[in-house]
VOPANU-738027 format. One record per residue (C-alpha): residue number from 0; residue in one letter; x, y, z. Coordinates in pm, 1 decimal, always signed. Example, Ala and Ser with C-alpha at 12.3 -4.5 7.8 and 13.67 -1.06 7.14 Angstrom:
residues 2
REC   i aa       xx       yy       zz
REC   0  A  +1230.0   -450.0   +780.0
REC   1  S  +1367.0   -106.0   +714.0
end
This chain:
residues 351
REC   i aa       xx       yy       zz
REC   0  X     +0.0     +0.0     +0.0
REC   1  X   +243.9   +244.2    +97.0
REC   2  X   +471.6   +153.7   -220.7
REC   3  X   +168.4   +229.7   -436.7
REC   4  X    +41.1   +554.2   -269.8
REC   5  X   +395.0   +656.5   -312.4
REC   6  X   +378.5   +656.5   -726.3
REC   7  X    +35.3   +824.7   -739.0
REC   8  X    +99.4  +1151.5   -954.3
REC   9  X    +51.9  +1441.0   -732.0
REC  10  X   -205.6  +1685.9   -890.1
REC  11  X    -71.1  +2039.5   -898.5
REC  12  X   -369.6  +2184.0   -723.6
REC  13  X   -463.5  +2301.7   -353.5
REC  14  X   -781.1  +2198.0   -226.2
REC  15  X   -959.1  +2362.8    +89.3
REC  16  X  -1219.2  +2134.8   +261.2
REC  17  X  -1418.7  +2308.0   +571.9
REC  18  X  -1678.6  +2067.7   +748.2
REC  19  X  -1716.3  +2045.2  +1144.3
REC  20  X  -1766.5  +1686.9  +1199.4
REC  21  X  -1358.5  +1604.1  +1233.9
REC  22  X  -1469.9  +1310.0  +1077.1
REC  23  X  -1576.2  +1408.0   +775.1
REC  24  X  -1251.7  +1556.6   +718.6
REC  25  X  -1040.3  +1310.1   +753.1
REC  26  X  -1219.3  +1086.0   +557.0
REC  27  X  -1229.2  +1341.4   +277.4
REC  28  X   -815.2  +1375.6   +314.0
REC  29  X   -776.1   +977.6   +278.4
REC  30  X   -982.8   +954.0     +1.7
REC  31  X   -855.9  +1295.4   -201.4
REC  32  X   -478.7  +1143.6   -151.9
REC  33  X   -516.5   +772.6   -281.5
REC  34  X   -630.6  +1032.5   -594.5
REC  35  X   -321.0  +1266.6   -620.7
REC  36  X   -490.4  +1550.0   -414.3
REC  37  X   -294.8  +1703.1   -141.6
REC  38  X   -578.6  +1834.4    +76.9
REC  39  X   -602.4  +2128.7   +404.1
REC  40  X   -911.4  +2033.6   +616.2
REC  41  X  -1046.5  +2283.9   +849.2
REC  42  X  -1332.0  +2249.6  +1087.8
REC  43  X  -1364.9  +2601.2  +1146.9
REC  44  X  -1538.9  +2815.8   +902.5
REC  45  X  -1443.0  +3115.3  +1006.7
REC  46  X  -1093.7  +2990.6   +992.9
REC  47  X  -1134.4  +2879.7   +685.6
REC  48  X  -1267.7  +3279.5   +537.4
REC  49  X   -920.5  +3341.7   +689.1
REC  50  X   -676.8  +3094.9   +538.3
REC  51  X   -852.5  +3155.3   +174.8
REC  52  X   -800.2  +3550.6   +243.5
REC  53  X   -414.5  +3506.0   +336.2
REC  54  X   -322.0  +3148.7    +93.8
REC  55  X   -374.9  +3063.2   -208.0
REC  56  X   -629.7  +2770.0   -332.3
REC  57  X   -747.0  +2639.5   -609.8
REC  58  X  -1080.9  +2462.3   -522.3
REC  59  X  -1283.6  +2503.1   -162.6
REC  60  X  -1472.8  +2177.5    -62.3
REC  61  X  -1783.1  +2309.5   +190.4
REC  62  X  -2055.0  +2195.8   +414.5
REC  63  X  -2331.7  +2369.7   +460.9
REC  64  X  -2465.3  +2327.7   +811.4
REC  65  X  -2212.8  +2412.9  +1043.3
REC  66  X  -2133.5  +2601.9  +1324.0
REC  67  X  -2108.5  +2888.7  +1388.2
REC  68  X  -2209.3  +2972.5  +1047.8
REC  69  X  -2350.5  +2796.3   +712.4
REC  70  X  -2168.9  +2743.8   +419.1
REC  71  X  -2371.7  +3010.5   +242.8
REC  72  X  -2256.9  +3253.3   +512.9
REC  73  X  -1910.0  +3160.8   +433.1
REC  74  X  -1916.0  +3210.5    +64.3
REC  75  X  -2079.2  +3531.8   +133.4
REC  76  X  -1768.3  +3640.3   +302.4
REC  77  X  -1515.7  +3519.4    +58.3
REC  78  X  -1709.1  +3671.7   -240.3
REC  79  X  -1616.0  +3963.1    -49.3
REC  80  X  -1248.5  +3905.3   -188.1
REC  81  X  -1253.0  +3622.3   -368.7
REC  82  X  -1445.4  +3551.5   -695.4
REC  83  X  -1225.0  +3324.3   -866.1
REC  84  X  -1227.7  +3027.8   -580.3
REC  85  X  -1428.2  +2707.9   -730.4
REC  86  X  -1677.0  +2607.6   -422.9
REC  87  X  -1863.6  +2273.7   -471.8
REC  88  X  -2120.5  +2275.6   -181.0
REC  89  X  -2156.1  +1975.7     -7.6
REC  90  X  -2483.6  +1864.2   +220.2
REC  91  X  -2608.0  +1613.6   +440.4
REC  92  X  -2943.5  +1602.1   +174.8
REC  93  X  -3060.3  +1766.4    -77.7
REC  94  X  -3387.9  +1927.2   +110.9
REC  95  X  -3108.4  +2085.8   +330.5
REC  96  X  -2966.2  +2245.6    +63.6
REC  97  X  -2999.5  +2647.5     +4.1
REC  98  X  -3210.3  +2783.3   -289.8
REC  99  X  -3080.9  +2805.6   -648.4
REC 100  X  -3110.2  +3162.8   -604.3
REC 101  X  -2870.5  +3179.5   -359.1
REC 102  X  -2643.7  +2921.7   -498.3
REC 103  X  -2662.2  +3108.2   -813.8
REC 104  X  -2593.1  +3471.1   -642.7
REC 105  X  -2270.8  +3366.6   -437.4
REC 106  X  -2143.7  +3159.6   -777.0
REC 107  X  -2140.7  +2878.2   -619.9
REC 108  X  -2035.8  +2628.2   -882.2
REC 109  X  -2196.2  +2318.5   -794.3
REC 110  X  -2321.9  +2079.5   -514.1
REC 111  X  -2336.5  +1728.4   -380.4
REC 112  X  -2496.7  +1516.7   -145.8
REC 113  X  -2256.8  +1362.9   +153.2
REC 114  X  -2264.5  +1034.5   +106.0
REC 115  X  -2050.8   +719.1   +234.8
REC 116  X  -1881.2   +690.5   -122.4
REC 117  X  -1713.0   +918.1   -270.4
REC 118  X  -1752.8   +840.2   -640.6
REC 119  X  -1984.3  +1139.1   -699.4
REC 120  X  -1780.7  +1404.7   -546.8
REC 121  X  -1499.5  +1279.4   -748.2
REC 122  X  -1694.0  +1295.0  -1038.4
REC 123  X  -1752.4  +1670.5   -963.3
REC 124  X  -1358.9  +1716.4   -820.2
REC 125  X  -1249.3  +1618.7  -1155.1
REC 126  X  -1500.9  +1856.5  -1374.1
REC 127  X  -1410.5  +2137.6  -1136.0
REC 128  X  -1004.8  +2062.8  -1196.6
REC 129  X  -1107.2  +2056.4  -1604.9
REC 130  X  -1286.0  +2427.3  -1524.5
REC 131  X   -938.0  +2570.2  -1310.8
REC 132  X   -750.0  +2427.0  -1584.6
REC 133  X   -940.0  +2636.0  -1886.8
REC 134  X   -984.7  +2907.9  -1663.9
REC 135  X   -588.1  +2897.8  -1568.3
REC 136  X   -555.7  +2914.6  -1979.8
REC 137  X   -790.3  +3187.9  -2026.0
REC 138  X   -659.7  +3397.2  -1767.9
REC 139  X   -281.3  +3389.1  -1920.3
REC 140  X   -419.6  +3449.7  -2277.4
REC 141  X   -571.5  +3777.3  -2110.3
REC 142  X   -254.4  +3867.4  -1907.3
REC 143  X    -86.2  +3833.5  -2198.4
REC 144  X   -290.8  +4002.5  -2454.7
REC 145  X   -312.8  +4280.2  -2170.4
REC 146  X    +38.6  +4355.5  -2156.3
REC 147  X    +71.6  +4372.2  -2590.4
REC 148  X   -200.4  +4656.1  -2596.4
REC 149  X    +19.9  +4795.1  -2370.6
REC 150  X   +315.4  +4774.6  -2523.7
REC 151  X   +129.1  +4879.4  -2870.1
REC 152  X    -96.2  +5145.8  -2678.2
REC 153  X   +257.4  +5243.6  -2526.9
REC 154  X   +439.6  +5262.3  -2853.9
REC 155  X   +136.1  +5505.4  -3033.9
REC 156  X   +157.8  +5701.4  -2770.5
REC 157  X   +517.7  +5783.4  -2821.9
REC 158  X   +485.1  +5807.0  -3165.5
REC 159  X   +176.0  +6062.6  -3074.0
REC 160  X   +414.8  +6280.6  -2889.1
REC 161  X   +699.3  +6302.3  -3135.4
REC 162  X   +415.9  +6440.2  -3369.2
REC 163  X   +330.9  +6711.6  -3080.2
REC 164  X   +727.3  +6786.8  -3043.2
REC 165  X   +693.0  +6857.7  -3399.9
REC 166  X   +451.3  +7094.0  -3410.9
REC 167  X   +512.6  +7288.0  -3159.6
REC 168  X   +901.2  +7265.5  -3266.6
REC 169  X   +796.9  +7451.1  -3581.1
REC 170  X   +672.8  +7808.0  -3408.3
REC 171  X   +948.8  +7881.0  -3118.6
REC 172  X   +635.1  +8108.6  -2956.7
REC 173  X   +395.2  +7781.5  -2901.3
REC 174  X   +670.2  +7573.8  -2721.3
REC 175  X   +554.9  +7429.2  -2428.9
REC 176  X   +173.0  +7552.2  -2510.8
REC 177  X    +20.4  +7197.3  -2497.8
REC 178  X   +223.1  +7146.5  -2142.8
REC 179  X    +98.3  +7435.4  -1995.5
REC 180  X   -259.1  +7410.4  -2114.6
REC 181  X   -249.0  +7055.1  -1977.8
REC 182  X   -137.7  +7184.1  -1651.2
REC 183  X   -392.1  +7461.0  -1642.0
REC 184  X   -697.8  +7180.6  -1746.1
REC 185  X   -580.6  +6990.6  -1442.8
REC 186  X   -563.7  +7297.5  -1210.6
REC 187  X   -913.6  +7350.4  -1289.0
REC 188  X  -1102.5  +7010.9  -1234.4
REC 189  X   -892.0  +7014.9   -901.2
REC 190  X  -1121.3  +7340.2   -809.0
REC 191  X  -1367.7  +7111.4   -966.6
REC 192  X  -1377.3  +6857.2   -759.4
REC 193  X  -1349.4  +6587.9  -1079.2
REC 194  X  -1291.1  +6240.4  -1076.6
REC 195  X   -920.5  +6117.7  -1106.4
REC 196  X  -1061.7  +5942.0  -1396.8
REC 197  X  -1141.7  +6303.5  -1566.4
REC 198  X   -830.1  +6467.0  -1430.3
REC 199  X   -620.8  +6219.6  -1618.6
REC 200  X   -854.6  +6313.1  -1953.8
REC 201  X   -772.1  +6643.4  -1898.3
REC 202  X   -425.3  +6615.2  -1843.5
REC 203  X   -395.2  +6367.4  -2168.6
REC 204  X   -624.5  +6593.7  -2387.6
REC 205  X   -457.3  +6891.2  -2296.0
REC 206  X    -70.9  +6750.2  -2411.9
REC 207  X   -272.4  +6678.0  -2733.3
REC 208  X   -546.3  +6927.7  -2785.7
REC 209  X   -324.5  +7095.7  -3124.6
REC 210  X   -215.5  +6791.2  -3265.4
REC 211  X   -389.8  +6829.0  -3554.1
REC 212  X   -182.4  +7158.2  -3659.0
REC 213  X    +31.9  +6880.3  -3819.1
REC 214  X   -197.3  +6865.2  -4090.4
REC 215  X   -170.3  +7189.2  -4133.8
REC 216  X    +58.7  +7408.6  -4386.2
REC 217  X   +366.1  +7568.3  -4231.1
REC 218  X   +265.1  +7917.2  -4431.0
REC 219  X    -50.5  +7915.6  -4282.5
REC 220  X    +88.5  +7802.1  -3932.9
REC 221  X   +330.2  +8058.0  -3904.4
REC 222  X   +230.8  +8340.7  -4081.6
REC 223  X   +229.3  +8636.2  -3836.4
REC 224  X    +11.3  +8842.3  -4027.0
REC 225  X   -398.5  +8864.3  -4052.7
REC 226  X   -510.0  +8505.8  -4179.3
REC 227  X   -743.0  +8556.1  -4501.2
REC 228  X  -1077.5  +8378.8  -4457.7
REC 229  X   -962.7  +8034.8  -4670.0
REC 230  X   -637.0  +8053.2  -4450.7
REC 231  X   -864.7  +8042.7  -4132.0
REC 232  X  -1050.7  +7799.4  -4258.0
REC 233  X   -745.9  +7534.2  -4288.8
REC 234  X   -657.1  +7628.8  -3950.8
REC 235  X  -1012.9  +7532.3  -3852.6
REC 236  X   -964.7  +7171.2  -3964.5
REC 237  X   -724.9  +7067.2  -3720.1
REC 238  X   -971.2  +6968.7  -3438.5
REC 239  X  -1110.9  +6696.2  -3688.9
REC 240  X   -720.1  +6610.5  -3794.9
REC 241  X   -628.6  +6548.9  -3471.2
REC 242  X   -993.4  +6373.5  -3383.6
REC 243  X   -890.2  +6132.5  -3684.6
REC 244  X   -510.7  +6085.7  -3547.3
REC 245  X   -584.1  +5994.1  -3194.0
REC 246  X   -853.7  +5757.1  -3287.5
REC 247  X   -691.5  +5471.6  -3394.0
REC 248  X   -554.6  +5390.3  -3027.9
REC 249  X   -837.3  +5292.7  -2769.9
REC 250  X   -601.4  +5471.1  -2504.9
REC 251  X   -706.0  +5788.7  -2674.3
REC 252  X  -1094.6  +5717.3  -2654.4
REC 253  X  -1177.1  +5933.7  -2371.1
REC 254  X   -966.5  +6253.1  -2468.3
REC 255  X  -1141.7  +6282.4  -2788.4
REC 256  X  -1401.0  +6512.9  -2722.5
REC 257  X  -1135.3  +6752.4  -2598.2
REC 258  X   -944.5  +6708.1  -2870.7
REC 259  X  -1230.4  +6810.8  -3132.9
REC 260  X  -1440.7  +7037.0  -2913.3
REC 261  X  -1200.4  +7251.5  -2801.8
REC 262  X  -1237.4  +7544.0  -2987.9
REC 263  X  -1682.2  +7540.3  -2953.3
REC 264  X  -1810.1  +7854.9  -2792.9
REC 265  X  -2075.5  +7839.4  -2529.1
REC 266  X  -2298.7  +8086.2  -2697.4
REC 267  X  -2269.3  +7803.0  -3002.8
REC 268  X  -2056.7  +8033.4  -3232.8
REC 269  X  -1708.9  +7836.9  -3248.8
REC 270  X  -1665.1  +7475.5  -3423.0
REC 271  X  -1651.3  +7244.6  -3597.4
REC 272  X  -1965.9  +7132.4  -3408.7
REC 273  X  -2133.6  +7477.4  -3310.2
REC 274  X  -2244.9  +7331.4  -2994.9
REC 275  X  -2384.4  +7538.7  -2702.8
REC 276  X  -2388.4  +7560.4  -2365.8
REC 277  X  -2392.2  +7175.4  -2176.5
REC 278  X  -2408.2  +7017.9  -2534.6
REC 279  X  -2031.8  +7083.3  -2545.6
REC 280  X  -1867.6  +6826.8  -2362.7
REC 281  X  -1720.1  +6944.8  -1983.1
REC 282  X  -1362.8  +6879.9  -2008.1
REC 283  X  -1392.6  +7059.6  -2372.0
REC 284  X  -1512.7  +7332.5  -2201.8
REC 285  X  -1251.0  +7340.8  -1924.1
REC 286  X   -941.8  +7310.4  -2192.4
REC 287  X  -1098.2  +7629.4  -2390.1
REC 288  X  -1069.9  +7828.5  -2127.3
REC 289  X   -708.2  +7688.9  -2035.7
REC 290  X   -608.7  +7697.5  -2417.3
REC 291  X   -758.5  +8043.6  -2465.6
REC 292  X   -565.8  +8166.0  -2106.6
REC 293  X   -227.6  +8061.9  -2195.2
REC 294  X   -264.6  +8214.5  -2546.5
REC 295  X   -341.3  +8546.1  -2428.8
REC 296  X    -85.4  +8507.1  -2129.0
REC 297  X   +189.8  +8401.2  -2406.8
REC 298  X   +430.3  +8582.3  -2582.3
REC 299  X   +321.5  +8523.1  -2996.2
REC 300  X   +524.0  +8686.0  -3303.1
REC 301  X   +281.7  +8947.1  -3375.2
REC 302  X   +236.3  +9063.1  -3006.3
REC 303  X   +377.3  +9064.2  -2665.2
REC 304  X   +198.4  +8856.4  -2401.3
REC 305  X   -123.0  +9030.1  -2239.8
REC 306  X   -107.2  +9207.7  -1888.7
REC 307  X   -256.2  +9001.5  -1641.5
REC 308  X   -528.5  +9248.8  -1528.0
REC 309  X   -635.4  +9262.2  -1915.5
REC 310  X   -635.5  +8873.1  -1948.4
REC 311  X   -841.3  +8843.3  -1590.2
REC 312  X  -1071.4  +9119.1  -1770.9
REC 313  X  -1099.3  +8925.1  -2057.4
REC 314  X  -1223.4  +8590.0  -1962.3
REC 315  X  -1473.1  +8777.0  -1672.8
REC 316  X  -1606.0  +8946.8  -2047.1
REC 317  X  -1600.1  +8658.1  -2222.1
REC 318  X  -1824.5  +8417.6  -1973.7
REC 319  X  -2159.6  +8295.8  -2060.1
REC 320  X  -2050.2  +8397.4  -2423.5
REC 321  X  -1712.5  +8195.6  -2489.5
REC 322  X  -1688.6  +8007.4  -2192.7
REC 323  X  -1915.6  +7849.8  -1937.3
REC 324  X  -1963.4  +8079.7  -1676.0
REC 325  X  -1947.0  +7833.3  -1397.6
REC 326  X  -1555.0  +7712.0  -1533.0
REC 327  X  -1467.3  +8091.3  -1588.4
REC 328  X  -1562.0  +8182.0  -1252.5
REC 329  X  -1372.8  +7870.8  -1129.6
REC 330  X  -1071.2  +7974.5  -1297.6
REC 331  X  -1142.6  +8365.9  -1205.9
REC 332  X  -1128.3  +8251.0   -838.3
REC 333  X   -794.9  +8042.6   -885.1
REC 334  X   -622.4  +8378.7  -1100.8
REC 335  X   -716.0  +8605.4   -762.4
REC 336  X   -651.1  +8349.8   -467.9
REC 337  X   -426.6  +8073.4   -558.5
REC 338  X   -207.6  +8297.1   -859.6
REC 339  X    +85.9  +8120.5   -722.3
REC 340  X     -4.8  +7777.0   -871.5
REC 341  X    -33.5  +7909.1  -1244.0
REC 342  X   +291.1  +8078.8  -1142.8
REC 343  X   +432.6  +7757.0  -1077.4
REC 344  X   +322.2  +7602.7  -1398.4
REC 345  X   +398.3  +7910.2  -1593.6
REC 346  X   +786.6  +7899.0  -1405.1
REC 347  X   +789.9  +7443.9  -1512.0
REC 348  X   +715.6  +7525.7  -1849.7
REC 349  X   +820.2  +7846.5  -1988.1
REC 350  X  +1125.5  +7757.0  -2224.1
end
């Protein structure tokens, strides 16, 4: 016997049995090991919510009336932190077992009768070890297909950026623009009270707001004289270039809106959409007043940058018309108490 039990092939997964009849238990143990299971019995079920929280197993093997709490009661707890753990539920009859509702709502994937053989459970053991195994498959296919959008998400988003660098390496007076109007976007959903989620869209669609100035012409781009109505008109495509750039790459998904909105007016005069008011999405709204900030605040070819005063004057003019009056009143209240943070942005990335 003990030359046989020695060339059983060990199964490479842990099992977790919890029953409070010691009995039970150690019948269970026998039985799993004459089949290549190495098996940890517990009698306690709250002991057993705390060994699956702190170790690793692959398949839980449960009774349901115990004490001091049911089996239900115990997957209840681990579904807490657990929802990968395979439970088959074992009980003393089937009238004792809970309802299909509630077997269904804690994921419970299966149950059995006790019984003096063992034949059945097995049965179920082995379907359950057939489930890990596909599961175990699935979850590395995932894993792995998670970490080359990644890498390809990674590599279009460098590729992104060198086509920023490049436009704003053309005109020496918009370096550092996209940077600071990031900056600026973030500074405002802070005051905001946004979701990290949003603050993040900001700070993305800000870095990429003018990317589609790459599409257009250099003599249009940099001419530092009055633009003629068909040159404005070029310049006026770029939202939808850079719209159709960034949306190749899912990562960009949520910073499109900014990225083609940025330029609408809240009175519904700007484009390409001529949306007004709320129809304009939020963080489009916040960048425009950002974008249209640092512009004025920026030193350009044609023009020295604006006072401050003139600038503060400017966007208190301008709200309800240009920009939504609650984000210009936002950003009003940041310009006269809390100047020193735009100073510090101004100071990070002023070339």
């Amino acid at each position: 016997m003990r030359h046989s039990e020695q060339n059983i092939e060990q199964k490479p997964y842990k099992i977790i049995a919890v029953d409070d009849e010691r009995g039970i238990i150690d019948s269970l143990s026998v039985f799993l090991k004459r089949s290549g299971y190495q098996l940890t019995g517990i009698t306690d079920p709250l002991e057993a919510i705390e060994r699956v929280k702190n170790e690793h197993f692959d398949l839980m093997l449960l009774d349901f009336i115990m004490t001091p709490i049911h089996g239900d009661k115990v997957v209840e707890e681990i579904r807490k932190f657990n929802q990968s753990l395979y439970i088959l539920l074992l009980t003393g009859h089937k009238d004792l077992a809970p309802p299909l509702e509630t077997i269904r709502k804690l994921s419970i994937q299966g149950y059995c009768e006790k019984s003096d053989k063992f034949d059945q459970l097995l049965l179920l053991i082995e379907s359950a070890i057939k489930s890990i195994e596909q599961m175990r498959i699935i979850n590395q296919i995932n894993a792995e297909l998670k970490q080359s959008k990644e890498d390809l998400e990674k590599a279009y988003l460098e590729s992104i950026q060198t086509l920023r660098y490049t436009v704003e390496a053309k005109d020496p007076y918009t370096r550092g623009h996209s940077d600071r109007v990031s900056a600026y976007s973030v500074l405002i959903g802070k005051y905001m009270n946004l979701s990290q989620e949003d603050l993040k869209n900001l700070e993305i669609g800000g870095l990429f707001h003018d990317i589609g100035k790459i599409g257009v012409p250099d003599t249009i781009l940099l001419k530092d004289t009055k633009l003629t109505d068909d040159e404005y008109s070029e310049i006026k495509n770029h939202p939808a270039i850079g719209k159709h750039i960034l949306s190749n790459a899912t990562i960009f998904k949520d910073v499109l809106p900014i990225v083609y909105h940025h330029h609408e007016r809240y009175d519904g005069h700007g484009y390409p959409g001529k949306l007004k008011g709320e129809e304009i999405p939020l963080l489009a709204r916040i960048t425009a007043v950002a974008d249209t900030f640092d512009a004025m605040t920026s030193k350009r070819s044609y023009r020295d940058s604006l006072p401050l005063e003139r600038v503060r004057d400017e966007i208190e003019k301008c709200s309800g018309t240009q920009f939504d009056p609650q984000i210009a009143k936002v950003f009003l209240e940041i310009i006269d108490n809390h100047y020193d943070e735009i100073l510090e942005i101004q100071t990070k990335y002023n070339s």
